[in-house]
C-alpha positions as CSV (number, residue, x, y, z in Angstrom):
1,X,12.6,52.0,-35.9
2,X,11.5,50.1,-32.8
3,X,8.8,51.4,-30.5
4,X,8.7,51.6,-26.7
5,X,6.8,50.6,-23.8
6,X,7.2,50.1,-20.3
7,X,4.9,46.6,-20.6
8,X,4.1,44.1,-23.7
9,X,1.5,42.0,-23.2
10,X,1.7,39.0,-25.4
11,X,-1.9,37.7,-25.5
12,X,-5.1,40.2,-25.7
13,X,-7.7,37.6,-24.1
14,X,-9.6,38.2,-20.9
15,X,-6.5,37.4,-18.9
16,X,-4.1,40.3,-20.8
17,X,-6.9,42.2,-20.4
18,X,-7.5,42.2,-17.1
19,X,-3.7,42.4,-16.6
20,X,-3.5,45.5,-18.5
21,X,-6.4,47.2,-16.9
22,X,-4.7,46.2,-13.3
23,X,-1.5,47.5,-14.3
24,X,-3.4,51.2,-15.8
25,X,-4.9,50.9,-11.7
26,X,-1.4,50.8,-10.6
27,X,-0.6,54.1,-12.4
28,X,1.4,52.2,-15.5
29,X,-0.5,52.9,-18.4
30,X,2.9,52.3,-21.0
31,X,1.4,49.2,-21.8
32,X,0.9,47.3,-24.9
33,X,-1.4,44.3,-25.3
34,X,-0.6,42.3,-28.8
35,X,-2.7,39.6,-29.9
36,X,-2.7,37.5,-32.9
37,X,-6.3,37.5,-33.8
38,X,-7.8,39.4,-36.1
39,X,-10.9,40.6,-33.6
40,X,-10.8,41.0,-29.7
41,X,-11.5,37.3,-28.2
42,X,-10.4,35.4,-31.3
43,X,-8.3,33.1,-29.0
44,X,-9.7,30.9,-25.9
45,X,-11.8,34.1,-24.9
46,X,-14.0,33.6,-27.2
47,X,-14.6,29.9,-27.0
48,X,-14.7,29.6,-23.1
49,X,-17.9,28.3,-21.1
50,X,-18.3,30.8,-19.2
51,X,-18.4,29.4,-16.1
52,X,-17.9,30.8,-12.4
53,X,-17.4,28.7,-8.9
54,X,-15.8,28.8,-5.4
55,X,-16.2,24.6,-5.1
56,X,-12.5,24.2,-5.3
57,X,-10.7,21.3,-3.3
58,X,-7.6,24.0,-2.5
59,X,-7.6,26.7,0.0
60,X,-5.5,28.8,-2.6
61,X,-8.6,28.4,-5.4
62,X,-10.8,29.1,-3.4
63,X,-9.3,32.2,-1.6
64,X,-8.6,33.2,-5.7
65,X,-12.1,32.4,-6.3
66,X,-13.4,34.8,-3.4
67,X,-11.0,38.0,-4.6
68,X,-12.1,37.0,-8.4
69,X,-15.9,37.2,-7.2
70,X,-15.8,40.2,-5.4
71,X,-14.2,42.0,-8.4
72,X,-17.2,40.5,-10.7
73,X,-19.9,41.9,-8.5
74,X,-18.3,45.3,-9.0
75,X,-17.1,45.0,-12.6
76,X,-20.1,46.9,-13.9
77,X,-19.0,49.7,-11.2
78,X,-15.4,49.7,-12.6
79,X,-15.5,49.2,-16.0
80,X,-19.4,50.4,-17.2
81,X,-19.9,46.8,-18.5
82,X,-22.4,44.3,-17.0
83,X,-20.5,40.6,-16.8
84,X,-23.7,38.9,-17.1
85,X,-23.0,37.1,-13.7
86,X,-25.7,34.5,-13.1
87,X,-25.4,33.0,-9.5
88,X,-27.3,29.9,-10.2
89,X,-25.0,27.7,-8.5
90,X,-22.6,24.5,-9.2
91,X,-24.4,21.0,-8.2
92,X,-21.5,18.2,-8.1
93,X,-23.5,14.7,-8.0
94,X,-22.2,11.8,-5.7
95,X,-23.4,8.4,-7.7
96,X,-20.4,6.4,-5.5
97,X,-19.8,6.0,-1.9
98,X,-16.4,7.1,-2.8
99,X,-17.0,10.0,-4.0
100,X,-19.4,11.1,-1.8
101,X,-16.4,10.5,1.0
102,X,-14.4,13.2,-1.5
103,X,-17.3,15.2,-1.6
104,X,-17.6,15.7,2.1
105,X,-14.0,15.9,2.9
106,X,-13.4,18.7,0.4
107,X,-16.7,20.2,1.5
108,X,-14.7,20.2,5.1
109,X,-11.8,22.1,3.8
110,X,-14.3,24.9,2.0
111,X,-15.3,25.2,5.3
112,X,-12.3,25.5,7.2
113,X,-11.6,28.3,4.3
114,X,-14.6,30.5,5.2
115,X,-16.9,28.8,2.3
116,X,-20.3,28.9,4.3
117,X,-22.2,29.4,1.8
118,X,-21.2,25.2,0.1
119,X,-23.6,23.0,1.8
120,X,-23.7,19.2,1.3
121,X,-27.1,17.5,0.4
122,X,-28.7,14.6,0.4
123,X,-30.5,12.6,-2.3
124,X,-34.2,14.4,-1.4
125,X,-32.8,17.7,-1.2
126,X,-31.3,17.3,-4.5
127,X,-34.7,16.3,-5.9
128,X,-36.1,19.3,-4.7
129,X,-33.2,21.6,-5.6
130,X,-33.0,20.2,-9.5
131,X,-36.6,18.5,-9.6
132,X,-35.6,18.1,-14.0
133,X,-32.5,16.0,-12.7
134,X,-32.9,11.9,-12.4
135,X,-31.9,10.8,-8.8
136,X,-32.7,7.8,-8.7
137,X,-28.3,6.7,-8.9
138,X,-27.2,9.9,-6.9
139,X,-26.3,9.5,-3.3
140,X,-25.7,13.2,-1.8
141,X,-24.2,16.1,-3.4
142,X,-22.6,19.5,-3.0
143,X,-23.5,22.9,-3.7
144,X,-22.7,26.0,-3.7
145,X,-25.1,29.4,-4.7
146,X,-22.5,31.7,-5.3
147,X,-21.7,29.8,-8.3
148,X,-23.0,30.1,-11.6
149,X,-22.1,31.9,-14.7
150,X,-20.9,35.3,-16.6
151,X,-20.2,36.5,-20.0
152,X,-16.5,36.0,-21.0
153,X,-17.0,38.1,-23.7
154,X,-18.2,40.8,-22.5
155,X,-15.2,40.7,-19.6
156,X,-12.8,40.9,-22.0
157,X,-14.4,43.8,-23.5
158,X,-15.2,45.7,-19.9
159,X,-11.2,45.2,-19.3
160,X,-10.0,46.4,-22.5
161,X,-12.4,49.1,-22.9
162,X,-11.3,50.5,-19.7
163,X,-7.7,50.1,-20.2
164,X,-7.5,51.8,-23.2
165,X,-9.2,54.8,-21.8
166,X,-6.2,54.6,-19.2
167,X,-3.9,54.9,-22.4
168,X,-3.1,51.1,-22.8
169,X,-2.5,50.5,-26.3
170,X,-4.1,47.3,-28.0
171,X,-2.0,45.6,-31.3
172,X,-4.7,42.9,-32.5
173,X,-3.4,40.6,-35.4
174,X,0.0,40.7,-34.7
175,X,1.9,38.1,-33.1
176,X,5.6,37.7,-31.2
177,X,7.5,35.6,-32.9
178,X,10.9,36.2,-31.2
179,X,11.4,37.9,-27.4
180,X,15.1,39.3,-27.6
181,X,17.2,38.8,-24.2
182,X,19.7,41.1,-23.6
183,X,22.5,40.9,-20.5
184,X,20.2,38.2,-18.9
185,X,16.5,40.3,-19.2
186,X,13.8,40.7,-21.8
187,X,14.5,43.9,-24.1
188,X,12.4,43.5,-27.1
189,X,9.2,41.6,-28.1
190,X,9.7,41.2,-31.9
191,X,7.4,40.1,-34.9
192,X,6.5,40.5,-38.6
193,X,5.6,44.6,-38.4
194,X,6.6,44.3,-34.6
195,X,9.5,45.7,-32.9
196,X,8.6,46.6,-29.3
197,X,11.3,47.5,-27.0
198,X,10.2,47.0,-23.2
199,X,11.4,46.8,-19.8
200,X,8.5,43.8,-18.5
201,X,7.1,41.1,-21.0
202,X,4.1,39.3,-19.9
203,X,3.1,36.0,-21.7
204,X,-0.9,35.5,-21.4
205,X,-0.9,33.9,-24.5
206,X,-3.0,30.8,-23.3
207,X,-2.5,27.8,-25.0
208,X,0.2,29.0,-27.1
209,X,2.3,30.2,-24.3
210,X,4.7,27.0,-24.1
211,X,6.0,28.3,-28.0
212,X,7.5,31.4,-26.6
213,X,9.2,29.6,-23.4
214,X,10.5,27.1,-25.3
215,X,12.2,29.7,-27.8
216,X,13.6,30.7,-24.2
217,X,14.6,27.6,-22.8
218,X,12.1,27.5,-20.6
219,X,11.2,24.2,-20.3
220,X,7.6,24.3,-18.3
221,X,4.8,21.4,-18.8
222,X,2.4,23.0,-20.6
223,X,0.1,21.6,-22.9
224,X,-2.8,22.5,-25.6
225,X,-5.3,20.7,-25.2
226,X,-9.2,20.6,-27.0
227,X,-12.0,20.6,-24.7
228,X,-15.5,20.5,-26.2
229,X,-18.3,22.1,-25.5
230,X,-21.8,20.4,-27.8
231,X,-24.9,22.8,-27.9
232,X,-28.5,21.4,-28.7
233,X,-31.5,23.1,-29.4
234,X,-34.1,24.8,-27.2
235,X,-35.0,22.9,-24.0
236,X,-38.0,24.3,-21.9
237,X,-37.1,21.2,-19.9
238,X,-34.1,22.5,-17.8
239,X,-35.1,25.7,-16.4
240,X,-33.3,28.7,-16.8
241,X,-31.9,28.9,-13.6
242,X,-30.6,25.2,-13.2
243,X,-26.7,24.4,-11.6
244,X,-24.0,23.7,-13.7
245,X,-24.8,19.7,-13.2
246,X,-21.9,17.5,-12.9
247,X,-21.6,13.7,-12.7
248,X,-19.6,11.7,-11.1
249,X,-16.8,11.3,-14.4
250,X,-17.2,14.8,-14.9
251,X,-19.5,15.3,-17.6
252,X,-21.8,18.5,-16.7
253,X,-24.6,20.9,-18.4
254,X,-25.8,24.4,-18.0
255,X,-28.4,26.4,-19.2
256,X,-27.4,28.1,-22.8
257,X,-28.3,31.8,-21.6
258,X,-26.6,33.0,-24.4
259,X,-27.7,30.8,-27.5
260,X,-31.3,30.1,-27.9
261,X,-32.6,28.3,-24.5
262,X,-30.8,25.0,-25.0
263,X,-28.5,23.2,-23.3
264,X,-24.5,23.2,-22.9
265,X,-23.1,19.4,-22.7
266,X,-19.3,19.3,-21.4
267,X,-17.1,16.7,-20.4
268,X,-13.1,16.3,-20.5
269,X,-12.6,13.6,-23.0
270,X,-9.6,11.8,-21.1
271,X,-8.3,10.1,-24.4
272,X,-8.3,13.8,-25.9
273,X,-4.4,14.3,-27.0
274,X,-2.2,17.3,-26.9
275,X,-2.9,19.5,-30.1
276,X,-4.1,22.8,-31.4
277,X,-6.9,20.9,-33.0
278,X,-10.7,23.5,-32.9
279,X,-12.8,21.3,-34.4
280,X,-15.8,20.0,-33.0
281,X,-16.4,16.2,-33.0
282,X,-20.0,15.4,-34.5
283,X,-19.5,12.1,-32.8
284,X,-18.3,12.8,-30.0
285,X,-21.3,15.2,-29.4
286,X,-23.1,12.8,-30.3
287,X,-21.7,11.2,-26.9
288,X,-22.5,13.5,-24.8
289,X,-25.9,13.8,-25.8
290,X,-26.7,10.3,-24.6
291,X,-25.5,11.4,-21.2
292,X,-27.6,14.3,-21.0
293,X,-30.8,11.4,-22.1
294,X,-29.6,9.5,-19.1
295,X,-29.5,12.9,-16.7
296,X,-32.6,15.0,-17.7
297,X,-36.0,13.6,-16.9
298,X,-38.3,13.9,-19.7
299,X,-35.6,14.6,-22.2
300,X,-37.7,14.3,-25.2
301,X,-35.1,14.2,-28.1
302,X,-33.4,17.0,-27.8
303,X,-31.1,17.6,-31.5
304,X,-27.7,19.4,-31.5
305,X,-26.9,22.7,-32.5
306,X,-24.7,23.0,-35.0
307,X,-24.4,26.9,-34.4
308,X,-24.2,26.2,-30.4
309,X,-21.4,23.3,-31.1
310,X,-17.4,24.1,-30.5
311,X,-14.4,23.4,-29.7
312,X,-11.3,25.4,-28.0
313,X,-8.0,25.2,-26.2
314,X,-6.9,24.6,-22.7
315,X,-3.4,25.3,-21.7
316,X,-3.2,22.1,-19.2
317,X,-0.1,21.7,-16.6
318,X,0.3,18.7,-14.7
319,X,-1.7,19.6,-11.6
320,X,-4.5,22.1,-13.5
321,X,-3.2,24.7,-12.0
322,X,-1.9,27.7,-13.3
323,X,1.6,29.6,-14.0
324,X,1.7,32.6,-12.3
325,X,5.2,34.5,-11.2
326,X,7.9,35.7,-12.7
327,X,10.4,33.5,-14.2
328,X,14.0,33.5,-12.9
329,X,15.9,33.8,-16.0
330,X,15.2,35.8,-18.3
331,X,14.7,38.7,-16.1
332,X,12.0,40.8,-16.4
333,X,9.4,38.1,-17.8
334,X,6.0,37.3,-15.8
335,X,4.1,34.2,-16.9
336,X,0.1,33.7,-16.3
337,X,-0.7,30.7,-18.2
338,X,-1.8,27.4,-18.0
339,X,-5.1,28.1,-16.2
340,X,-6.6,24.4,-17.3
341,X,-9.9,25.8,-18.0
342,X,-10.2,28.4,-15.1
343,X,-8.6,31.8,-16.7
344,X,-11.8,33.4,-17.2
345,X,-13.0,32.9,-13.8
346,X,-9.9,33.8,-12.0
347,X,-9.2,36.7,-14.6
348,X,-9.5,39.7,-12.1
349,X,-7.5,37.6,-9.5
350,X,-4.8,37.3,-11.9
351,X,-4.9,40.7,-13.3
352,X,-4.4,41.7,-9.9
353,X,-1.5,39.9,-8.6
354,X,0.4,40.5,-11.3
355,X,0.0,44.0,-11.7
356,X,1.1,44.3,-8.5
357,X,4.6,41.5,-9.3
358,X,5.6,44.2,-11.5
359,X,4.3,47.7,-9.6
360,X,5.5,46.7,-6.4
361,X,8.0,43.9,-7.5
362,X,6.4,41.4,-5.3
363,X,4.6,38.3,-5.5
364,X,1.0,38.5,-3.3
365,X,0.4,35.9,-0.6
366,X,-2.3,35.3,-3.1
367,X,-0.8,33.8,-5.9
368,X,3.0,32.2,-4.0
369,X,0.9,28.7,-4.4
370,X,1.0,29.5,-8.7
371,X,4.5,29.8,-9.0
372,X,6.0,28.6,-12.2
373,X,8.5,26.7,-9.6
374,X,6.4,25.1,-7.4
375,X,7.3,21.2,-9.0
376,X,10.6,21.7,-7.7
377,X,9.1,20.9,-4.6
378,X,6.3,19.1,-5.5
379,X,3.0,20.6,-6.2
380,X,1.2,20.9,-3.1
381,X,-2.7,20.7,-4.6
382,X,-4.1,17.3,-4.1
383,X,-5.3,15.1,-6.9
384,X,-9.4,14.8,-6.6
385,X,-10.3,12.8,-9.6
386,X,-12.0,15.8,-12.0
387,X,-12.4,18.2,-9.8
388,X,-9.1,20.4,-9.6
C-alpha cells in the first residue's frame, strides 16, 4: 500500500531542508524529505566548506546572496540553532594587471547592485588587513566583511529540526529509484521500501540529481564533480579571524574553526574529471600545501591532517550556476540542483523561492535568472575566470 503526501523531497541535505522548512512557512506541512544516507548530512552537507560571500560577479548572486544573508542572521531566531556565522570576510588577491582590471570592473557592478560594503584595496592596505599574507606579487585586491563562514551542519540540522516540528516527515536511508509519470505529471516517487504517491516532486538530490532526470528524459548538463578540501594541523600563524584568501588561479584558505586551529587549503583542480569519486588525493594535498608555503609568511612546516583531509561532490552545470524552476514536462517536478559549490550558502534563498513555485505556483523575480531553461537562450552570467 502506497503512502501519500502533498510534497517528496528527494534529497535530505541543507538544500531539502531548507525547502521543507519554507514550504511548513507556507502552511504545507504534507511533506516528505527522503534521503539515501544512513545519518542527516551524509551527502554533500556534510563535506561542504562552509563558506559564505556576497563577492559575486552577477547581480542575480548577489541579490541571492543578500536574501540568503539576511535569513542567516536570523536563523537562530527561526529555527533555535546558532549557524555559526563568522563574518570574517572574503580577500580575492590581484597578482596580474588583468585581473586586477576584472577585479575592479566586477567590484563596479557590486556597486551598482547596492554592495557598499565590497571595497577594493591596494597592495598596503592588504598588508595591513592580512599582515600573515606575502604581498610582495599582489597588486590590489577586493573585499568584502560581510563575508566569511557558518556551520553547514548545524544549518541542516536548524532546517530539519524545525520542519519536523511543523509535521514534515523525514525518510533517511531510502532512496528514489523510479519517479512514475502519469497523464504527463509526477504521481509517485518509488524505491526499495518506498512507494510515495504525491502531487509535487522536488529533486535536491545534489550531485546525483542528473540520475533521476535522465530516467525522465531530461536531458540537463549536470555533472559530479570531486572538489577537495586538504586540512593540516594547528597553525597559530593565520589568525583566527583571517579572509577566506584567494589567489589569482583560485586556490584559497580559511581558518579551520571547526577542526583543531589549522588551516583549510582549496583549489578547483581544473584536470579533475566528472565522477562520483570521495577520496582524498594525498598528492594532491600534498599540492596544495606548497601553495599555502608560498602564501603564509612564516609558514614553518605546517603537516596535513589526515582527520581534517576530504573530499566531496559538486553538481557543476556549464555556467556554475544553479537549476532552479520547475521543469516543463513532467508536470508537477521542481528542480534545485546544480549549485557548483554554492548550495549551502544560498540554501535559505532557495528554500524560499521554491516554496513559494509550488504555494503560490510562481517563479520569484529572484530566482527567473536559475531557470533550468535559461541555455535556450544563452546563459546570461558572464564567464570571470574562477570566480562565478
Amino acid at each position: 500500500m502506497s503512502d501519500r503526501a502533498r510534497v517528496g523531497i528527494i534529497g535530505g541535505g541543507i538544500v531539502g531542508s531548507s525547502i521543507a522548512f519554507n514550504l511548513a512557512n507556507a502552511g504545507i506541512s504534507d511533506v516528505v524529505v527522503i534521503d539515501r544516507g544512513p545519518l542527516p548530512g551524509w551527502g554533500s552537507t556534510g563535506r561542504a566548506a562552509g563558506g559564505f560571500r556576497h563577492q559575486f560577479p552577477h547581480p542575480a548572486d548577489i541579490a541571492f546572496s543578500r536574501f540568503a544573508f539576511e535569513r542567516f542572521r536570523r536563523f537562530e531566531a527561526d529555527t533555535g540553532v546558532d549557524p555559526n556565522l563568522r563574518m570574517h570576510g572574503y580577500l580575492f588577491l590581484a597578482q596580474s594587471q588583468a585581473r586586477l582590471d576584472q577585479l575592479r570592473g566586477i567590484h563596479q557592478v557590486q556597486r551598482q547592485a547596492g554592495l557598499s560594503e565590497a571595497v577594493m584595496l591596494d597592495r598596503e592596505s592588504v598588508a595591513e588587513l592580512v599582515p600573515h599574507v606575502v604581498v610582495d606579487d599582489v597588486l590590489g585586491a577586493s573585499f568584502c566583511p560581510l563575508d566569511g563562514f557558518l556551520d553547514p551542519l548545524y544549518i541542516m540540522h536548524g532546517y530539519a529540526r524545525a520542519a519536523r516540528a511543523r509535521g514534515v516527515r523525514f525518510r533517511l536511508g531510502q532512496e528514489v529509484e523510479r519517479v512514475v509519470v502519469t497523464n504527463g505529471r509526477v504521481q509517485k516517487l518509488q524505491g526499495p521500501g518506498l512507494d510515495l504517491e504525491v502531487e509535487w516532486a522536488v529533486v535536491a538530490a545534489g550531485a546525483w540529481s542528473g540520475r533521476l532526470l535522465r530516467q525522465l528524459g531530461v536531458e540537463l548538463q549536470l555533472a559530479p564533480v570531486r572538489r577537495q578540501i586538504a586540512g593540516t594541523h594547528p597553525l597559530p600563524q593565520l589568525p583566527s579571524d583571517s579572509p577566506m584568501t584567494f589567489d589569482d588561479d583560485g586556490f584559497h584558505f580559511r581558518k579551520d574553526h571547526l577542526g583543531g586551529g589549522g588551516a583549510n587549503l582549496i583549489w578547483e583542480d581544473p584536470a579533475e574529471p566528472e565522477s562520483f569519486n570521495q577520496e582524498f588525493d594525498v598528492a594532491f594535498g600534498a599540492v596544495l600545501r606548497e601553495r599555502l608555503l608560498k602564501r603564509l609568511k612564516d609558514p614553518g612546516e605546517p603537516l596535513l591532517s589526515p582527520r581534517r583531509s576530504w573530499a566531496g561532490l559538486y553538481a557543476v552545470t556549464p555556467d556554475h550556476h544553479p537549476y532552479i524552476g520547475p521543469l516543463r514536462d513532467p508536470a508537477g517536478i521542481v528542480l534545485a540542483a546544480g549549485f557548483s559549490g554554492h548550495g549551502v550558502m544560498h540554501s535559505p534563498a532557495t528554500g524560499w523561492s521554491v516554496a513559494q513555485m509550488i504555494a503560490n505556483q510562481e517563479t520569484p523575480d529572484l530566482t527567473a535568472p536559475y531557470s533550468p531553461y535559461r541555455f535556450e537562450r544563452g546563459s546570461q552570467f558572464p564567464a570571470t575566470g574562477n570566480i562565478y
